[in-house]
Biopython code that builds the backbone (N, CA, C, O; Angstrom):
import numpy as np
from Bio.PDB.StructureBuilder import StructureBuilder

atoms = [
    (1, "UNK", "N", (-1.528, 13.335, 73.923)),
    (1, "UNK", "CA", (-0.928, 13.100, 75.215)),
    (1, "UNK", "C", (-0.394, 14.447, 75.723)),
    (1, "UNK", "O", (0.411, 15.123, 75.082)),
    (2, "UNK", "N", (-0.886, 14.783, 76.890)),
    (2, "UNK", "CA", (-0.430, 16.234, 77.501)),
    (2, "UNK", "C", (1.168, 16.135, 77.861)),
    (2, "UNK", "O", (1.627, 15.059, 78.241)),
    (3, "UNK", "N", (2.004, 17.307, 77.726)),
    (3, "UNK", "CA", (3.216, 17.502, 78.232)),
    (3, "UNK", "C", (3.048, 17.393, 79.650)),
    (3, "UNK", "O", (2.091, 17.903, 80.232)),
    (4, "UNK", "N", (4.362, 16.448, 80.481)),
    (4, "UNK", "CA", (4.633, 16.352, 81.760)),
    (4, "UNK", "C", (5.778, 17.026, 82.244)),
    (4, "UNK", "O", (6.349, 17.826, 81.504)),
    (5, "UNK", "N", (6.246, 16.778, 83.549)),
    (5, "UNK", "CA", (7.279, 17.416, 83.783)),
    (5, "UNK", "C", (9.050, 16.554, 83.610)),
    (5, "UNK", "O", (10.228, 16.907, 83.648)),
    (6, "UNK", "N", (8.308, 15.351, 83.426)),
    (6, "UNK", "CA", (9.618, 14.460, 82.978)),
    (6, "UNK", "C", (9.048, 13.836, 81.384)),
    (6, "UNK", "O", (8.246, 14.189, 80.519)),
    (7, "UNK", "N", (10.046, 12.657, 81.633)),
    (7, "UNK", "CA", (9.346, 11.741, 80.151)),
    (7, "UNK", "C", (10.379, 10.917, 80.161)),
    (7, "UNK", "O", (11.355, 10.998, 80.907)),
    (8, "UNK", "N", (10.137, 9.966, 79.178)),
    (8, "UNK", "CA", (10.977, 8.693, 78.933)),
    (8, "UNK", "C", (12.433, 9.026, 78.141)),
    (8, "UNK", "O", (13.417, 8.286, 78.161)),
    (9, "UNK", "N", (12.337, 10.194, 77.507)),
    (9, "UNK", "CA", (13.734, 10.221, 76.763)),
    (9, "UNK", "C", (14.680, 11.561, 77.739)),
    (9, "UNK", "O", (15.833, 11.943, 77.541)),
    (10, "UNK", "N", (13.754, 12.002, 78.726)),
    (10, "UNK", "CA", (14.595, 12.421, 79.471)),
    (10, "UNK", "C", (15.253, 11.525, 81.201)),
    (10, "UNK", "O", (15.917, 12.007, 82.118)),
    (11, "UNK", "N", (14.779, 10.351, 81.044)),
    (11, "UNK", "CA", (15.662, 9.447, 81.713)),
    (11, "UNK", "C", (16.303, 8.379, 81.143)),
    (11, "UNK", "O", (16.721, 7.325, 81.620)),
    (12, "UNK", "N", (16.305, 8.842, 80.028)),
    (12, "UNK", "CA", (17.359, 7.767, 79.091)),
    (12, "UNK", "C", (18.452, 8.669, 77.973)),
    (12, "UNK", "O", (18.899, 8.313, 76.882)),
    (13, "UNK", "N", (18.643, 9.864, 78.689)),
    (13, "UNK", "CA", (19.672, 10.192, 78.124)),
    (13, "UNK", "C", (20.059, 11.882, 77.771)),
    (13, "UNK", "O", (21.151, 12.416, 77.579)),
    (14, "UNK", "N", (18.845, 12.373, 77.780)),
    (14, "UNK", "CA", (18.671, 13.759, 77.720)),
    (14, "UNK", "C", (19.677, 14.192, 76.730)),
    (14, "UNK", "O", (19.790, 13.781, 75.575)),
    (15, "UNK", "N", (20.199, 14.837, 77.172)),
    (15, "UNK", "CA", (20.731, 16.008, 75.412)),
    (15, "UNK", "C", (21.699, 15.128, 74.819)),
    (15, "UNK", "O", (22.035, 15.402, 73.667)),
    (16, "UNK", "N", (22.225, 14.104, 75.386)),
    (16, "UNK", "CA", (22.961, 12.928, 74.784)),
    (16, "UNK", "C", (22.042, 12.320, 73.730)),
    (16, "UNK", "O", (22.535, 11.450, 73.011)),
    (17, "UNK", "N", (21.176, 12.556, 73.606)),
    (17, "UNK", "CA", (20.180, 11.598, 72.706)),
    (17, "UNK", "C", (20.083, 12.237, 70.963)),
    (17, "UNK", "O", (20.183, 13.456, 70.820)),
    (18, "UNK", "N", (19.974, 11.734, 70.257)),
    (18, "UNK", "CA", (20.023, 12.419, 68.829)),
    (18, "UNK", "C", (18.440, 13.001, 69.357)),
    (18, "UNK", "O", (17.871, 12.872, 70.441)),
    (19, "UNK", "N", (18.103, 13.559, 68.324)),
    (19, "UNK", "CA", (16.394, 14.031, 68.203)),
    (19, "UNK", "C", (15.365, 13.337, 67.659)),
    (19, "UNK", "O", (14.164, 13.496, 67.878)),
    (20, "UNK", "N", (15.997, 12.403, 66.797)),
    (20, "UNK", "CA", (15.053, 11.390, 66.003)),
    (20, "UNK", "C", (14.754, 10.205, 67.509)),
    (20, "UNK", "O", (13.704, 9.756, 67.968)),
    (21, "UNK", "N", (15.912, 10.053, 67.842)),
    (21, "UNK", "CA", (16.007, 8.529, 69.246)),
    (21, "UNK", "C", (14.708, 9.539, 70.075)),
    (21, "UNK", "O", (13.572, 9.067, 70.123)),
    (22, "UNK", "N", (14.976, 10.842, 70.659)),
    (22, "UNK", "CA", (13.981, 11.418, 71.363)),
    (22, "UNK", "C", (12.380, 11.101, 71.262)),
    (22, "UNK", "O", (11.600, 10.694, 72.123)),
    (23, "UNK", "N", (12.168, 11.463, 69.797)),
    (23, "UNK", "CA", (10.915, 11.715, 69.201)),
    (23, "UNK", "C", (10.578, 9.650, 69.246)),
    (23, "UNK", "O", (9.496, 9.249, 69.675)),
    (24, "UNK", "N", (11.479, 8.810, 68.834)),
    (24, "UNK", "CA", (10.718, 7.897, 69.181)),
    (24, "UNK", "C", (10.327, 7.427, 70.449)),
    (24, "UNK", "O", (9.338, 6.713, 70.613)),
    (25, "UNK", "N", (11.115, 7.826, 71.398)),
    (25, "UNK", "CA", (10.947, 7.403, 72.705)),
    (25, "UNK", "C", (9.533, 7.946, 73.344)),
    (25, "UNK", "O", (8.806, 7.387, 74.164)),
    (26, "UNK", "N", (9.366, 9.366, 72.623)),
    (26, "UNK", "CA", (7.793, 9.799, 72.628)),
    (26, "UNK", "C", (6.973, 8.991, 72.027)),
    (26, "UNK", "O", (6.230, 8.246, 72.666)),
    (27, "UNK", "N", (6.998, 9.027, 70.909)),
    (27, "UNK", "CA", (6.170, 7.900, 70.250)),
    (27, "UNK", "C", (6.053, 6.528, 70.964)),
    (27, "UNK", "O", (4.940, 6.021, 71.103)),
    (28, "UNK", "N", (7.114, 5.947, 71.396)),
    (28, "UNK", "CA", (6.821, 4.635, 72.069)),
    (28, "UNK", "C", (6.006, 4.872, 73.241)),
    (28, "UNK", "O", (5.085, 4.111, 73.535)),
    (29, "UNK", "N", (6.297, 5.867, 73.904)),
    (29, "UNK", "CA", (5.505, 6.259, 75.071)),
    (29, "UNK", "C", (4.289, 6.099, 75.058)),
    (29, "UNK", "O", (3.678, 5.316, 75.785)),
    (30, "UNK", "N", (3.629, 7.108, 73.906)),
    (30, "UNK", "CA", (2.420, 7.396, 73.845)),
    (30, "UNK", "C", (1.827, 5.564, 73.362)),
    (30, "UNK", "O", (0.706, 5.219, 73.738)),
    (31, "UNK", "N", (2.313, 5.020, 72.912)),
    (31, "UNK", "CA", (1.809, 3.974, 72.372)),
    (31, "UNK", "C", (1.983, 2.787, 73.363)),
    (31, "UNK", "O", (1.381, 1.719, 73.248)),
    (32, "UNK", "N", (2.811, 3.068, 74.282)),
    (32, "UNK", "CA", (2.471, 1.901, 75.494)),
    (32, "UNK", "C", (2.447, 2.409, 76.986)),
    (32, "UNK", "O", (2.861, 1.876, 78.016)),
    (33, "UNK", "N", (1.699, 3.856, 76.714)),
    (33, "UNK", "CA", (1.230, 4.162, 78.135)),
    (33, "UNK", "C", (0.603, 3.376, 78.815)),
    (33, "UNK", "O", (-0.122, 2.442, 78.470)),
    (34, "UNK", "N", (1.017, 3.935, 80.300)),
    (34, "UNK", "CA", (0.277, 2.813, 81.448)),
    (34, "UNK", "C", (0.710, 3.167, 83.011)),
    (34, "UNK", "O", (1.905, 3.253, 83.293)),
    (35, "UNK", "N", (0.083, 3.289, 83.621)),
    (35, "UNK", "CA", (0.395, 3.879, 85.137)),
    (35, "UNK", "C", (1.592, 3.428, 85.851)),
    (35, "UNK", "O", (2.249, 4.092, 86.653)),
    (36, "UNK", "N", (1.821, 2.116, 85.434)),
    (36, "UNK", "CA", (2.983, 1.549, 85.926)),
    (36, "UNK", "C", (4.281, 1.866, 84.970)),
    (36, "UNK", "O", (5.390, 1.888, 85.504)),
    (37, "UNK", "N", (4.193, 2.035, 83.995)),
    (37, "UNK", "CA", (5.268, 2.866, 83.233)),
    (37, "UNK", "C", (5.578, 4.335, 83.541)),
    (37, "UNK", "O", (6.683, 4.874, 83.470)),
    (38, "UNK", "N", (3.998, 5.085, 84.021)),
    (38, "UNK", "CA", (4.950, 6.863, 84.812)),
    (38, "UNK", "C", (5.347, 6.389, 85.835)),
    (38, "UNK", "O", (6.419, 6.965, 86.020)),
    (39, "UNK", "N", (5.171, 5.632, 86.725)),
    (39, "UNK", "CA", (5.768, 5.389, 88.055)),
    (39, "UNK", "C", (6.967, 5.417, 87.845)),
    (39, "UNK", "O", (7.710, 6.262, 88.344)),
    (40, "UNK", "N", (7.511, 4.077, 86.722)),
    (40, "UNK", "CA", (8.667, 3.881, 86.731)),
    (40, "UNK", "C", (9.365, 5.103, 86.333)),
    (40, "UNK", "O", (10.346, 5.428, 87.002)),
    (41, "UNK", "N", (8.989, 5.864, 85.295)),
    (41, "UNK", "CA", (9.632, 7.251, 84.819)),
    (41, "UNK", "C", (9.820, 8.075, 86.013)),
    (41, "UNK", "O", (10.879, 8.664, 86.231)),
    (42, "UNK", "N", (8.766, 8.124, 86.817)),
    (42, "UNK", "CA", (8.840, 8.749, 87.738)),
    (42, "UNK", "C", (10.330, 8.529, 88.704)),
    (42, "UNK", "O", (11.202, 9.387, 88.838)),
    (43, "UNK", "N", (10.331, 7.431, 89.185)),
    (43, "UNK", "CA", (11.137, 6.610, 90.140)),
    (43, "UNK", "C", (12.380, 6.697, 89.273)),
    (43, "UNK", "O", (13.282, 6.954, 90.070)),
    (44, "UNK", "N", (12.811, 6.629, 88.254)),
    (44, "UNK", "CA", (14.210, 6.941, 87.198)),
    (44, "UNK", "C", (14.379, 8.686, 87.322)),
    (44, "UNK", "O", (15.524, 9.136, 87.378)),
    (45, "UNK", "N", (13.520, 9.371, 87.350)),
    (45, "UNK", "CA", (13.591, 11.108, 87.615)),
    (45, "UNK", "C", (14.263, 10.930, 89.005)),
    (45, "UNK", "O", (15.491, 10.862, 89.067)),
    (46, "UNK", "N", (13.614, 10.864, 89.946)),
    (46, "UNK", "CA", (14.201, 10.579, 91.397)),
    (46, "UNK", "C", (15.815, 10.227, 91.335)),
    (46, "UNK", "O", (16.773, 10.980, 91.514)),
    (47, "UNK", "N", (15.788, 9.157, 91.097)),
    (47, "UNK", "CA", (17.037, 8.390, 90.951)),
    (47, "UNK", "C", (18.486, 9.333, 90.233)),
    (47, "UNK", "O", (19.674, 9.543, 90.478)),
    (48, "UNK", "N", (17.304, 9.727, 89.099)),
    (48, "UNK", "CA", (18.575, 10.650, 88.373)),
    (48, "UNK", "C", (18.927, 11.728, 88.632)),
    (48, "UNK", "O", (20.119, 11.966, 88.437)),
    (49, "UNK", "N", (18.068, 12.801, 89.162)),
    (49, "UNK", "CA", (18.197, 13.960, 90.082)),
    (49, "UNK", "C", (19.260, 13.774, 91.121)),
    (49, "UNK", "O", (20.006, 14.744, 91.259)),
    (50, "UNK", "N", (19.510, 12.622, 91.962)),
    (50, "UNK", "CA", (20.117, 12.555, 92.978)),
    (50, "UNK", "C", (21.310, 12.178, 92.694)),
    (50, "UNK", "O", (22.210, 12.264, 93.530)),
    (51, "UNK", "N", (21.471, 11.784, 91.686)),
    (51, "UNK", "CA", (23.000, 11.013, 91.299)),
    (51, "UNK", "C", (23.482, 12.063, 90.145)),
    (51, "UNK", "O", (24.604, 11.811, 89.704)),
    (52, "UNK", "N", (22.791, 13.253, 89.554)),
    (52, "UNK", "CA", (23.347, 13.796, 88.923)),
    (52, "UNK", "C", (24.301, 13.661, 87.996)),
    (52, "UNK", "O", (25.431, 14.118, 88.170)),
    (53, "UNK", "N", (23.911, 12.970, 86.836)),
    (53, "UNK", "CA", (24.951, 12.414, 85.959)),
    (53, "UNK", "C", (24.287, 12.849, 84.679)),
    (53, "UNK", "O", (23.217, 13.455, 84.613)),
    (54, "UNK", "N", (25.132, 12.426, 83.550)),
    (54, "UNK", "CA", (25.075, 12.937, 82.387)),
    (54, "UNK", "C", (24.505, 14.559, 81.935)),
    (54, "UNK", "O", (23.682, 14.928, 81.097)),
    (55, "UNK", "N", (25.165, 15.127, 82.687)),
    (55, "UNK", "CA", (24.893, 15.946, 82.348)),
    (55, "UNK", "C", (25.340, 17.360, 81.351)),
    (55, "UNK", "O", (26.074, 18.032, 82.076)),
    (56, "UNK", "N", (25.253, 17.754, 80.587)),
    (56, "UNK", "CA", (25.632, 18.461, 79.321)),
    (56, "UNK", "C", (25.667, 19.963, 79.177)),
    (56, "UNK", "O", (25.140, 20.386, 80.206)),
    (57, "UNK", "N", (25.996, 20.900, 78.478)),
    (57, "UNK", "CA", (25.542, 21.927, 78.165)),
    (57, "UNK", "C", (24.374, 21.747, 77.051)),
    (57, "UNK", "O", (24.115, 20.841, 76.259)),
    (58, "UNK", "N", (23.884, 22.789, 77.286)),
    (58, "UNK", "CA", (22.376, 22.433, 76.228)),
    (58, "UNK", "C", (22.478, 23.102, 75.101)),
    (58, "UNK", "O", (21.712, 22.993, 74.143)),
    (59, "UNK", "N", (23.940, 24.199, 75.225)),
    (59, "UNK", "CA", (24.010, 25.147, 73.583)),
    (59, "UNK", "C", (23.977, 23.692, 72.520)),
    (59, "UNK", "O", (23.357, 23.631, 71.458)),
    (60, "UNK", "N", (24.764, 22.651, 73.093)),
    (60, "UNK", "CA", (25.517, 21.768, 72.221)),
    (60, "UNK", "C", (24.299, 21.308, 71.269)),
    (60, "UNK", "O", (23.872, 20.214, 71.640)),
    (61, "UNK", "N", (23.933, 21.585, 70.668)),
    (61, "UNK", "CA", (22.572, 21.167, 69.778)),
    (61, "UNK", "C", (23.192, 20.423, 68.892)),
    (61, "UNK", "O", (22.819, 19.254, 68.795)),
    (62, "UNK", "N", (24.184, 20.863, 68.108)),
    (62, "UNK", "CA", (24.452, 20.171, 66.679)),
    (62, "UNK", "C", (24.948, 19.141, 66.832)),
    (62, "UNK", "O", (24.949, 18.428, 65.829)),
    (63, "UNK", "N", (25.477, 18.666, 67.880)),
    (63, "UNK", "CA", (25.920, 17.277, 68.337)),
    (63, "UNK", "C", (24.799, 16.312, 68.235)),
    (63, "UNK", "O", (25.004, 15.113, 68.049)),
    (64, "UNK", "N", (23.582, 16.840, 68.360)),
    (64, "UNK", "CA", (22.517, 15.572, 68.544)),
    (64, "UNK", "C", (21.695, 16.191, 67.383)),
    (64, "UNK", "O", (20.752, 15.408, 67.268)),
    (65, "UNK", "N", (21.532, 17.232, 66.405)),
    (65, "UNK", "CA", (20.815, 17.281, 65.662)),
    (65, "UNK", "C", (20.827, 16.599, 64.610)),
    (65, "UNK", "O", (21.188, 17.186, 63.589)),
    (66, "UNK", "N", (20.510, 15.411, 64.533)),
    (66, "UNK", "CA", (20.094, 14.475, 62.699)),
    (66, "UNK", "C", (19.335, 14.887, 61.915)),
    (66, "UNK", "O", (19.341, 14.794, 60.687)),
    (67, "UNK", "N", (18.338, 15.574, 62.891)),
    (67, "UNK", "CA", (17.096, 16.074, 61.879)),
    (67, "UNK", "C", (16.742, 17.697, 61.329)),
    (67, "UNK", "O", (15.668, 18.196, 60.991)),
    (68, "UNK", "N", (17.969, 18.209, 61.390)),
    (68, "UNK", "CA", (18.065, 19.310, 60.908)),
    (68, "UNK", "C", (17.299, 20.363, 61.256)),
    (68, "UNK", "O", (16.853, 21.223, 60.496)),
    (69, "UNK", "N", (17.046, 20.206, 63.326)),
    (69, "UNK", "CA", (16.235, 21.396, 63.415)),
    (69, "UNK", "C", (16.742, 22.886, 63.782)),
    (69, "UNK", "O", (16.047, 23.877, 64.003)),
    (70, "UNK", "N", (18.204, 22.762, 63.783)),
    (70, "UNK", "CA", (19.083, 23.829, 64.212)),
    (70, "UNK", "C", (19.085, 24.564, 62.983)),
    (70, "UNK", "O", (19.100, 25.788, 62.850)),
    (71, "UNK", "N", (19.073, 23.961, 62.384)),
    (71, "UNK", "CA", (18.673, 25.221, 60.496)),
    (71, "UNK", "C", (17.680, 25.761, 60.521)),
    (71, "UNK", "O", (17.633, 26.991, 60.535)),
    (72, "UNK", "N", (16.601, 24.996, 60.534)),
    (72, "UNK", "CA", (15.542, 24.871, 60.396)),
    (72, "UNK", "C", (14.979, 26.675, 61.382)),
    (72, "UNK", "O", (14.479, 27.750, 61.050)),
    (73, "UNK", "N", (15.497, 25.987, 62.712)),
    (73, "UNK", "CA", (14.988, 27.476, 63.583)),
    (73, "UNK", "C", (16.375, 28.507, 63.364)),
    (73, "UNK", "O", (16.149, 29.611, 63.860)),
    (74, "UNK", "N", (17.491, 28.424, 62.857)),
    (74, "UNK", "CA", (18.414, 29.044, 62.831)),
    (74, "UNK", "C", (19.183, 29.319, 64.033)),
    (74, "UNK", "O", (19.367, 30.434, 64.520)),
    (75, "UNK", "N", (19.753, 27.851, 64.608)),
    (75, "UNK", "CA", (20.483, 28.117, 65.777)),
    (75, "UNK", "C", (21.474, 27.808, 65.786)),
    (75, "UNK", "O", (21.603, 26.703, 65.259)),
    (76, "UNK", "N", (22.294, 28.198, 66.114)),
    (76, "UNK", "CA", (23.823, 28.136, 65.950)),
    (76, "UNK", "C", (24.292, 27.604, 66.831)),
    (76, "UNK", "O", (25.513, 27.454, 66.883)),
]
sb = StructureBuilder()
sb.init_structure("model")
sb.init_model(0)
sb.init_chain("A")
sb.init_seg("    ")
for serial, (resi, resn, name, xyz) in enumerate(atoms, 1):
    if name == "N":
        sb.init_residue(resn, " ", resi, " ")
    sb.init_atom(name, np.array(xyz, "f"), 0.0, 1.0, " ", f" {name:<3s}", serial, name[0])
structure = sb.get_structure()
């Protein structure tokens, strides 16, 4: 499945999300793609852009890292 410019775990929560919740929300994706599901992603991007909410600093990694990729690449 090619990278887009949104996705499903970035309208359900973005850096609030652990990394494991992320990676399944990919996985679910890919496994119940369907035109009427990017729409809706689509139409939740819209929505969320305009209302501007949850939004985070992105240093904050270790807050959502479970899966130990901040070691892993050595990020602090």
């Amino acid at each position: 499945m090619p990278p887009g410019i949104t996705g499903l775990a970035q309208v359900n929560g973005r850096q609030t999300l652990k990394f494991s919740k992320r990676l399944e929300l990919d996985v679910w994706y890919v496994d119940h793609w369907s035109l009427w599901l990017d729409l809706r992603i689509l139409l939740k991007t819209a929505f969320s852009v305009f209302r501007r909410h949850e939004t985070s600093d992105p240093a904050e990694l270790a807050g959502v890292d479970d899966l130990g990729l901040c070691r892993a690449m050595k990020i602090k």
